[in-house]
Phi, psi and omega in degrees: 000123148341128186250114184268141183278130183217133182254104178308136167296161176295115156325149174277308207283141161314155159268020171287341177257347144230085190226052158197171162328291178309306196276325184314302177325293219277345182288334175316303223263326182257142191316251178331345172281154121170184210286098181258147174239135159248134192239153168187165171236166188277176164316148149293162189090325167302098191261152170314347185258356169259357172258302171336309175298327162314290218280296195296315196263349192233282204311299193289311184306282196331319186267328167314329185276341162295137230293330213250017179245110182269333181195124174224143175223146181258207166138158201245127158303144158201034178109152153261181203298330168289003181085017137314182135278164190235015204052000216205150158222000170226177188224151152203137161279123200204119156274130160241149194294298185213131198274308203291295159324341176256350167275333169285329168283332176288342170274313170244015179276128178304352188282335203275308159019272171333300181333286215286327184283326153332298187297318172332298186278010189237329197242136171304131153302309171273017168253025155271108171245145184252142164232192181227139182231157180264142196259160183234123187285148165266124169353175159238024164270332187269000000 
């Protein structure tokens, strides 16, 4: 399996808000948090440089600012290491606070509104996958 090169987008978020090991960790622990990754590709017609744009300027700010988005970070596919494809050119990584609370505002809050239509005109509908991941604690040998 193939390792893909991914270029962080400019983050919205400070690194004040989740920056060590220890708090990534503690989320494991809470019910209602969690870590989602989303991969997906654009509309034909869609250049990578209209979502870098979308993403820096609407997407990133917009979802930061919301009360239940604890961290979102974005990045660009740009192939994998053997020079393939991977199905995807983007990634965002997203702590939610409480996912049920955050799927009601991401569908219907008017603050989101900009967001949800960007994303509409930019992204392939069936190439969105959502998953949910966990962090893997390091040994207490290393």
């Amino acid at each position: 399996m193939s390792v893909a090169q991914i270029r962080p987008l400019y983050p919205h978020h400070s690194h004040e808000k989740i920056n060590t090991l220890k708090e990534i960790n503690s989320m494991a622990n809470t019910a209602k948090r969690a870590l989602a990754v989303n991969t997906f590709r654009l509309r034909e017609g869609k250049s990578p440089e209209d979502f870098v744009k979308f993403s820096a300027e609407v997407d990133q700010p917009t979802l930061g600012d919301q009360e239940e988005v604890l961290r979102f970070r974005a990045f660009r596919v740009l192939g994998d290491a053997e020079g393939g494809g991977v199905g995807f050119e983007f990634i965002e990584l997203l702590e939610i606070g409480d996912w049920d609370e955050w799927i009601a505002v991401r569908d219907n809050s008017p603050a989101l509104s900009e967001v949800r239509s960007g994303f509409d005109e930019l992204v392939e509908p069936g190439s969105v996958r959502c998953s949910f991941a966990e962090p893997i604690g390091r040994s207490s040998e290393d």
